[in-house]
C-alpha positions as CSV (number, residue, x, y, z in Angstrom):
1,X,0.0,0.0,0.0
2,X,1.8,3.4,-0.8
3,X,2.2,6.4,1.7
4,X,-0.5,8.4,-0.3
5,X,-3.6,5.8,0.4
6,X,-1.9,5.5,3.6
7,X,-2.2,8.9,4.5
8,X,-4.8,11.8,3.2
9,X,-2.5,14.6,1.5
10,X,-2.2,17.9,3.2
11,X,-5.0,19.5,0.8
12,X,-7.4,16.2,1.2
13,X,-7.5,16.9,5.2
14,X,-8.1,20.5,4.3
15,X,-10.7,19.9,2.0
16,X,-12.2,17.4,4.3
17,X,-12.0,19.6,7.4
18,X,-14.6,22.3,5.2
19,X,-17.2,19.9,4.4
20,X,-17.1,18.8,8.2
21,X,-17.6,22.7,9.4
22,X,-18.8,25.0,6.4
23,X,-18.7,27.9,7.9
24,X,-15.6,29.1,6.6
25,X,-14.8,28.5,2.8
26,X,-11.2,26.7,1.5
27,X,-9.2,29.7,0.7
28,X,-10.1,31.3,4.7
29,X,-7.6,28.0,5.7
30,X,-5.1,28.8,2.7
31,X,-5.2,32.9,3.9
32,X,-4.4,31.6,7.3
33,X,-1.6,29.7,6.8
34,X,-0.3,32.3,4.1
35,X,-1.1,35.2,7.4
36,X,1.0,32.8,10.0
37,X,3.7,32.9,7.7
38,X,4.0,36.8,6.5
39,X,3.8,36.8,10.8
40,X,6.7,34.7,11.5
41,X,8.9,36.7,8.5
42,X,7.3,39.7,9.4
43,X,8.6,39.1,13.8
44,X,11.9,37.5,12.7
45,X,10.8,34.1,14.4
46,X,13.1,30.9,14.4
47,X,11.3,28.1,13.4
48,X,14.6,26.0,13.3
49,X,14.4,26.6,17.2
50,X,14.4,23.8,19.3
51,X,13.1,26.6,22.0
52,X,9.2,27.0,22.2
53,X,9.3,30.9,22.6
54,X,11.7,31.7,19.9
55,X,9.3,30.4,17.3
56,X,6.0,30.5,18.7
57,X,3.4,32.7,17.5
58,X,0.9,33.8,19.8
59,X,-3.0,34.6,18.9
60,X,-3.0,38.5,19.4
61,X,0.4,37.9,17.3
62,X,-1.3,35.9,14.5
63,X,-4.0,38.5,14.4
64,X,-2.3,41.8,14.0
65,X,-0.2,39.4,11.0
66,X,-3.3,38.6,9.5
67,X,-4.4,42.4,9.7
68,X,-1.0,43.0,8.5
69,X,-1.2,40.7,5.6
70,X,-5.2,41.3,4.3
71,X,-4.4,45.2,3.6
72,X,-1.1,43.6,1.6
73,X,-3.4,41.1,-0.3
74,X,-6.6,43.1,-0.9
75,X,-6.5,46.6,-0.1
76,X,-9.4,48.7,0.5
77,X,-11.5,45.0,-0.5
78,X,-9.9,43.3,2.6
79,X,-12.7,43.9,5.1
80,X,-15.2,42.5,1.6
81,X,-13.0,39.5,1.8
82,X,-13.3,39.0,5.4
83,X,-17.0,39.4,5.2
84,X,-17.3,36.8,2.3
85,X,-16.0,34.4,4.3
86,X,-17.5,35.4,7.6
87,X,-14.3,36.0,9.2
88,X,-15.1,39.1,11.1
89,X,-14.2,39.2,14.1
90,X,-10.8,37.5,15.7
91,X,-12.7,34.9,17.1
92,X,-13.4,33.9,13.4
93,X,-9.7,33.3,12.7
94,X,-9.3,31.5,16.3
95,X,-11.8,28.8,15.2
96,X,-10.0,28.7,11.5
97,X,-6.6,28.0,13.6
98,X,-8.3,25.4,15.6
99,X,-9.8,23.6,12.7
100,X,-6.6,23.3,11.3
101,X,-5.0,22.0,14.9
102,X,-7.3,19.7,15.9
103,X,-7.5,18.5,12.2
104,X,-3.2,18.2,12.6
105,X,-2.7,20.6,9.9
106,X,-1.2,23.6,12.6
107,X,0.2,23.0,15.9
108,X,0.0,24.5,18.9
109,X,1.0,24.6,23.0
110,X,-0.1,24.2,25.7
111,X,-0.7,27.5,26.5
112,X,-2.7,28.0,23.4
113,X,-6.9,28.7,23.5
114,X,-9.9,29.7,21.2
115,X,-10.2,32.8,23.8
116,X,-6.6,34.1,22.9
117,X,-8.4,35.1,19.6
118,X,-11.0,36.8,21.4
119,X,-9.6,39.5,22.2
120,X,-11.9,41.9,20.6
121,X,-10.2,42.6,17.8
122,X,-12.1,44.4,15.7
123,X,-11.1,44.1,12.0
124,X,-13.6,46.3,10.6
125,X,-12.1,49.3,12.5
126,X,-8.3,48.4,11.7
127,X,-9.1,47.6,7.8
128,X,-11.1,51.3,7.2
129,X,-8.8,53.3,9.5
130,X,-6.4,52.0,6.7
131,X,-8.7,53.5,4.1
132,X,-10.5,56.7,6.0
133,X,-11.2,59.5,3.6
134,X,-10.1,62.9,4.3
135,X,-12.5,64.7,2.7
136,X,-9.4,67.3,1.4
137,X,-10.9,66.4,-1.8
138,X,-14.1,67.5,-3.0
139,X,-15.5,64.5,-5.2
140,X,-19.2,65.3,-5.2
141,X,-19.2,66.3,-8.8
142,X,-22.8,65.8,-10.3
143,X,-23.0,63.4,-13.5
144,X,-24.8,65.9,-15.5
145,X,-22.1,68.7,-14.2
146,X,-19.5,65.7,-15.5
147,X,-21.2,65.6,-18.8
148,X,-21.8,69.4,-19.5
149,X,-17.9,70.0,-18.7
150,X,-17.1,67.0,-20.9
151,X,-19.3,67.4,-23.6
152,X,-19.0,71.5,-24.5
């Protein structure tokens, strides 16, 4: 018997895991694991360590990163992305992280919870402070005022 009927791949546990619990879609899990790694390049984190703290990642940590790493990604869209795939709050991402752990895609410690992602995080706020208009820019030009100054 080979390794691969063995064993489900990586993507056939993923895939697996989102018909078990629907409520997040398949590219949530892939923007996770993406936002954990822009984290750990992003705090200089050792992986290679054989010490826990040195490459652990904690949950406010994993949030600010995937914060971080939406407005990289998607811009002014991030916080319609989020909402698409009902990842709103930080709790959202803190069940996403312990999918993919109790699933053995992610690990974790001892030390780790579902509350250290609710720390009312509020990604709505974050994503349009990003994005807050000005107003030093007076865009309120009528379309028939658009069309007379166009069309003279």
């Amino acid at each position: 018997m080979s390794k691969k009927s063995t064993y489900k791949t990586w993507w056939d546990k993923l895939y697996s895991l989102t018909k078990k619990d629907p409520r997040y879609p398949l590219p949530a899990y892939q923007f996770v694991f993406e936002a954990l790694d822009h984290t750990v390049h992003r705090l200089k984190k050792n992986l290679a360590s054989q010490l826990e703290r040195d490459r652990h990642v904690t949950g406010q940590e994993l949030l600010d990163g995937v914060n971080d790493y939406a407005l990289e990604q998607f811009g002014y869209m991030a916080r319609t992305v989020f909402e698409q795939w009902g990842t709103v709050r930080g709790k959202d991402f803190g069940e996403i992280v312990f999918n993919l752990v109790e699933n053995g895609l992610m690990g974790k410690t001892e030390s780790d919870s579902k509350n250290d992602f609710e720390v009312g995080y509020d990604f709505q706020k974050t994503l349009e402070e990003q994005f807050a208009f000005t107003g030093e820019f007076d865009v309120s030009l009528r379309l028939d005022d658009f069309l007379k100054a166009r069309y003279k």
